[in-house]
N, C-alpha and C positions, 0 to 999 in steps of 0.2 A: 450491953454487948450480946447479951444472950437472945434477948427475943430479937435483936437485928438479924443475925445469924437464921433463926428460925423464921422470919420473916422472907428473906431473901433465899431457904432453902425451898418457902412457903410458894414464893414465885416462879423459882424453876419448876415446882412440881405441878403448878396449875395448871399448864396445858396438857400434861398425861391427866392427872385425873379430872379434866373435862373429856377428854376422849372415853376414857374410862367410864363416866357416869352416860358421858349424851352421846358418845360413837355411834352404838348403833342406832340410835332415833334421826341420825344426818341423813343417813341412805335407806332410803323405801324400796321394799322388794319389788320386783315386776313380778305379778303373775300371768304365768302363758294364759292368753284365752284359744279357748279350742273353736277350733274352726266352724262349725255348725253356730257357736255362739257371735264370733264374726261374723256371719253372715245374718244371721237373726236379727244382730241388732244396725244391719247395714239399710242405707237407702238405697244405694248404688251398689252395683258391685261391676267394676269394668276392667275387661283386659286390651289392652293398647302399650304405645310407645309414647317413651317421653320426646317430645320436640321442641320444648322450650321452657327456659328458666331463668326469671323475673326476679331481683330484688329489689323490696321498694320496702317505703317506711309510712305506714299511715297516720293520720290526724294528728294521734295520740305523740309520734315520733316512735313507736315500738319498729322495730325492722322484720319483715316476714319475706317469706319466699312465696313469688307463683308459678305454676307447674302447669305446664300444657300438655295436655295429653290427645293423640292421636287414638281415635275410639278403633278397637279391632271389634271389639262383639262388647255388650254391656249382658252380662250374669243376672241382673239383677237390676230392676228399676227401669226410667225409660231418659238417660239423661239427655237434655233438653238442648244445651250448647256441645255444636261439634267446631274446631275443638273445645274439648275441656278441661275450664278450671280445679287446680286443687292446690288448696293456701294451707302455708305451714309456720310456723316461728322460727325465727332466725333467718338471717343468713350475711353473707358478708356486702355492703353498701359502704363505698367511698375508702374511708379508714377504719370504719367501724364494724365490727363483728360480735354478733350474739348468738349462743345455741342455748338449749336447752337437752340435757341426757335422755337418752332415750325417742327422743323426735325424729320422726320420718327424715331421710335424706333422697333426692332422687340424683339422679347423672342423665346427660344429656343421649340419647337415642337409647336408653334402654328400655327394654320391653318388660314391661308390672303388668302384676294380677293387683287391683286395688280396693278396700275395702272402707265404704266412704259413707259419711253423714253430712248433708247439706248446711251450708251456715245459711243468713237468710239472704246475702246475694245468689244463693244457690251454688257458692262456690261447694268443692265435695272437701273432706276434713278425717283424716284415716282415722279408723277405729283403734285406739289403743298405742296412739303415735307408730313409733315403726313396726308395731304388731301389725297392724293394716295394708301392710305393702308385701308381695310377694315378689321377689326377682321371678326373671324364666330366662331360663338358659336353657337352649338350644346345643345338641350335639356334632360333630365338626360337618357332620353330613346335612343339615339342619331335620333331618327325619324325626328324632325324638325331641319334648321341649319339656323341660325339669321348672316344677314352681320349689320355690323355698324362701322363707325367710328364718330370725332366728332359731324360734320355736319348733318351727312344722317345717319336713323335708327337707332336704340337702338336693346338691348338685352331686351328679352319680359320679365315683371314685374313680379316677385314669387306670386303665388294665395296669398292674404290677407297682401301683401303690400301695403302700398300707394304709388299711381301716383302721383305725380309732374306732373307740368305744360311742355310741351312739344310741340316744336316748329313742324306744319306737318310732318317739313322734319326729324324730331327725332323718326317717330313713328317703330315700329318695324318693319324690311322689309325681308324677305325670302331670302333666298340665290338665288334662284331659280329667284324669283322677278325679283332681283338685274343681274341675268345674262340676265333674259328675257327684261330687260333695254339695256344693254349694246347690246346684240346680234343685236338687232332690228336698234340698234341706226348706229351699223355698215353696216346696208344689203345697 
């Protein structure tokens, strides 16, 4: 009776102390990479709009996404297909859906800063999953245009909202900045 009892308290307790022992080995830290490093280790680096988004499932049956991009100026490299490709994992096909955390997402007609390594269809493949995508946002005037993604810059704060706490690298950064970063980084 006794080791039933300890047996059966044995079971409830085994999913805390797996948490307990293996919790933190489940989730890997992101480290931010900084921008000069993005760029270093990019092929490509293009700012454009997204105009189209493809999911398919190759050979294997794995499901990915393709992303067309509408070339405004290319930062970096000389890329070769206009438009151009950029393949990602995941996306939703028929009934079926796969992501991965952490993986690029794009929306249809928005305007990226992209930061790409070629697979060898020469499709382009972000550096550091959505570390490698920049949004740009544009001010209601369209005069100024804001790059940001998690890490690096923010979208500028509406007059008479409150600021939160923001880490340097979150402050708002100009599009402009942001290429005058990269360009420099490459000469």
């Amino acid at each position: 009776l006794f080791s039933f009892r300890v047996t059966r308290l044995a079971l409830h307790l085994l999913p805390f102390l797996l948490i307990l022992v293996h919790g933190p080995t489940w989730a890997s830290p992101v480290l931010p990479l900084p921008i000069n490093r993005l760029a270093a280790e990019s092929e490509v680096i293009i700012h454009g709009t997204v105009t189209g988004l493809s999911v398919q499932r190759d050979p294997e049956g794995r499901i990915f996404t393709k992303v067309t991009l509408d070339i405004r100026d290319a930062w970096k490299g000389h890329p070769e297909a206009r438009p151009f490709t950029i393949v990602h994992s995941g996306g939703i096909l028929g009934n079926r859906w796969t992501a991965t955390d952490g993986e690029v997402q794009f929306k249809l007609g928005e305007e990226v800063v992209v930061f790409l390594v070629l697979n060898s269809r020469g499709e382009g493949v972000t550096i550091g999953m959505n570390q490698g995508k920049f949004k740009v946002h544009r001010d209601e005037a369209g005069d100024q245009a804001f790059a940001y993604n998690l890490f690096h810059g923010s979208r500028p704060a509406k007059p008479g909202t409150q600021k939160g706490y923001r880490f340097p690298t979150q402050l708002p950064m100009s599009l402009e900045s942001l290429k005058r970063r990269v360009t420099r980084q490459n000469l």
